[in-house]
C-alpha positions in Angstrom: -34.2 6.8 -49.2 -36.4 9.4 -47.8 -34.9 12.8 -46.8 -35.6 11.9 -43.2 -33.8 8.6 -43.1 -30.9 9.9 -45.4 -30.9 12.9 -42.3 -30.8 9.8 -39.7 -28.1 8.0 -41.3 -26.0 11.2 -41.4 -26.3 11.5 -37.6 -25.9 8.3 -36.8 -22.2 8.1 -38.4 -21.7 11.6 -37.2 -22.1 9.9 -33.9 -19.7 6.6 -34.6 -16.9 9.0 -36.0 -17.3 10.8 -32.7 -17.0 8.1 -30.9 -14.5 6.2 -32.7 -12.2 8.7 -33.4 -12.3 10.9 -30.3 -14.0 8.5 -27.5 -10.8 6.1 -26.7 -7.1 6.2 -27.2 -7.2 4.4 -30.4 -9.2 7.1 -32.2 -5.4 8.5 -33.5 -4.0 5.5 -35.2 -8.0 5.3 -36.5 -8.1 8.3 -38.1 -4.4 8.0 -39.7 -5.9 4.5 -41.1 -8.6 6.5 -42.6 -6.2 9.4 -44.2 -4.5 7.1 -45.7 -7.6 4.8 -47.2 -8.8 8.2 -48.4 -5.8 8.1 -50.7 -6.0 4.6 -52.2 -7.5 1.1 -51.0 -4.7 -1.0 -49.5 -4.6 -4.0 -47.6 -3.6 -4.4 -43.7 0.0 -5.1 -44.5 0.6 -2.0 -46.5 -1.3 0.1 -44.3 1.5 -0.8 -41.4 4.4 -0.1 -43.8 3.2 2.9 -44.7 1.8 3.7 -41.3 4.9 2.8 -39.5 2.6 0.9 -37.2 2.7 -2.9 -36.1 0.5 -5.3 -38.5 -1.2 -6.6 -35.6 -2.3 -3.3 -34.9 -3.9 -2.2 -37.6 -5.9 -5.5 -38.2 -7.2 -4.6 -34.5 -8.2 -1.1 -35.7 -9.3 -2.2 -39.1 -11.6 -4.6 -37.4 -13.2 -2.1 -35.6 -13.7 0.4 -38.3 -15.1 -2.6 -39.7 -17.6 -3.3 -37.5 -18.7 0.5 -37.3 -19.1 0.3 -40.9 -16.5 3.0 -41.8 -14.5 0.7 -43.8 -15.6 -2.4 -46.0 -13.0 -4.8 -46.7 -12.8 -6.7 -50.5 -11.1 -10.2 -50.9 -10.4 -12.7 -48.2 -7.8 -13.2 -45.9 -4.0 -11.3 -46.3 -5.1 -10.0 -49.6 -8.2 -8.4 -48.0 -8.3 -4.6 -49.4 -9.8 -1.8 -47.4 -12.2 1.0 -48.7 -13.9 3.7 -47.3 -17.7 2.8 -46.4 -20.5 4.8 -48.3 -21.4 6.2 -45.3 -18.0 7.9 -44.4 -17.3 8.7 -48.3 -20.6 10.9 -47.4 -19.7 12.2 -44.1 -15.9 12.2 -45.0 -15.7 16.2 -44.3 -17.4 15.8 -41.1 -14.7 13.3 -40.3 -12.4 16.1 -41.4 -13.5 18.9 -39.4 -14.1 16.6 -36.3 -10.1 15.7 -37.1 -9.0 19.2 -37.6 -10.7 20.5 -33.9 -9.4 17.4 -32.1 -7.6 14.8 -33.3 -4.6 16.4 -34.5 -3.4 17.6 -30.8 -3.8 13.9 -30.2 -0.8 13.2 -32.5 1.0 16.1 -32.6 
């Protein structure tokens, strides 16, 4: 890529996590999916155990990190394990500072 895309893609899922983290009410349990994909790759069901959150509602946020390309999923079905997306490994401390100024009152 060319210095100029590479500077396009970059705000582009600047303005995705903006919007998916801090632009609804989901953007909390979002952003605590994300912590804990940071960590290790885990599937939907050991997201909610660890998470403390309903199954059914982190295969609703998963899906739409999913389709905002900030995760990628590997496998099919239950088994499916969750990554971080290129993209967000590269703009993971803009997700971080964007999480630090706001998100954290959110859940506090």
């Amino acid at each position: 890529m060319y210095t100029t895309e590479v500077a396009i893609l970059s705000s582009a899922i600047r303005r995705v996590i903006w919007w998916v983290f801090t632009g609804n009410r989901g953007g909390p349990n979002r952003a605590r999916l994300i912590i804990a994909l940071k960590e290790r790759p885990m599937n939907a069901n050991q997201l909610a155990e660890i998470l403390g959150m309903d199954y059914k509602t982190v295969r609703h946020h998963l899906g739409v990190l999913s389709k905002n390309r900030l995760i990628v999923g590997e496998g099919d079905g239950y088994g499916t394990m969750y990554f971080l997306s290129p993209e967000l490994e590269q703009e993971y401390d803009e997700f971080a500072k964007i999480w630090d100024r706001i998100g954290r009152k959110q859940i506090m």
